[in-house]
C-alpha positions as CSV (number, residue, x, y, z in Angstrom):
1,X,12.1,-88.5,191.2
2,X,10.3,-85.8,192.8
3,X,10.1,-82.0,191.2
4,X,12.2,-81.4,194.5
5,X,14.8,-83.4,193.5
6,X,15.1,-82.4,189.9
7,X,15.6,-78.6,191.5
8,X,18.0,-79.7,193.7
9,X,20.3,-81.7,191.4
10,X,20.2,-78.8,189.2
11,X,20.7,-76.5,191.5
12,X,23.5,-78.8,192.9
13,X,25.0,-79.2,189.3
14,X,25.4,-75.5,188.5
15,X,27.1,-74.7,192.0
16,X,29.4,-77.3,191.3
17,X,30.2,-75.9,188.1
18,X,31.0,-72.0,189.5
19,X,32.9,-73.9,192.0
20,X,34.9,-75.5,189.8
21,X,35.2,-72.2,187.6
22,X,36.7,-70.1,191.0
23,X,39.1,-72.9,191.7
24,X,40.3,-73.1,188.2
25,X,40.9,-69.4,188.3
26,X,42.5,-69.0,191.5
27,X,45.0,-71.9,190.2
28,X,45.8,-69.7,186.8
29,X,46.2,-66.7,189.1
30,X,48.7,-68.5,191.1
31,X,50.4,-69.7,188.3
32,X,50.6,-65.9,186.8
33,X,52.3,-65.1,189.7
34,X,55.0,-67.8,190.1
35,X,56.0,-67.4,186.6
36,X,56.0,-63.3,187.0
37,X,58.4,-64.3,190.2
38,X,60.2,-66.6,188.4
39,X,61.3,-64.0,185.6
40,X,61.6,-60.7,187.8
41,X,63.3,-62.3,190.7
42,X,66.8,-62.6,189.0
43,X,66.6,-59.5,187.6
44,X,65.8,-57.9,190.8
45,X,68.6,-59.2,193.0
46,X,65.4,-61.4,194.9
47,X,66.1,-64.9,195.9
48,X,65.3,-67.7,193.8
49,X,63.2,-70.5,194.9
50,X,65.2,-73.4,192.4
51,X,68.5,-74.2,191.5
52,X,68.9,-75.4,187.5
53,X,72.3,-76.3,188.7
């Protein structure tokens, strides 16, 4: 393998890495804010997406 290669697969590896970090994050954020809905919607007269019942 080529000194080329080696700098791409590297260079590959770490981008896939702060992809994976952004995604992860954007997922966590999403969470936050369904469970933040989830609690303050009752309590604010809001609709509620699911029914326990």
């Amino acid at each position: 393998m080529s000194w080329l290669g080696i700098v791409i697969v590297v260079v590959a590896g770490y981008l896939t890495m702060k992809i994976a970090g952004g995604v992860l994050k954007l997922l966590l954020g999403v969470l936050v804010l369904v469970g933040l809905y989830m609690v303050l919607a009752p309590m604010l007269g809001w609709p509620f997406p699911f029914s326990f019942a």
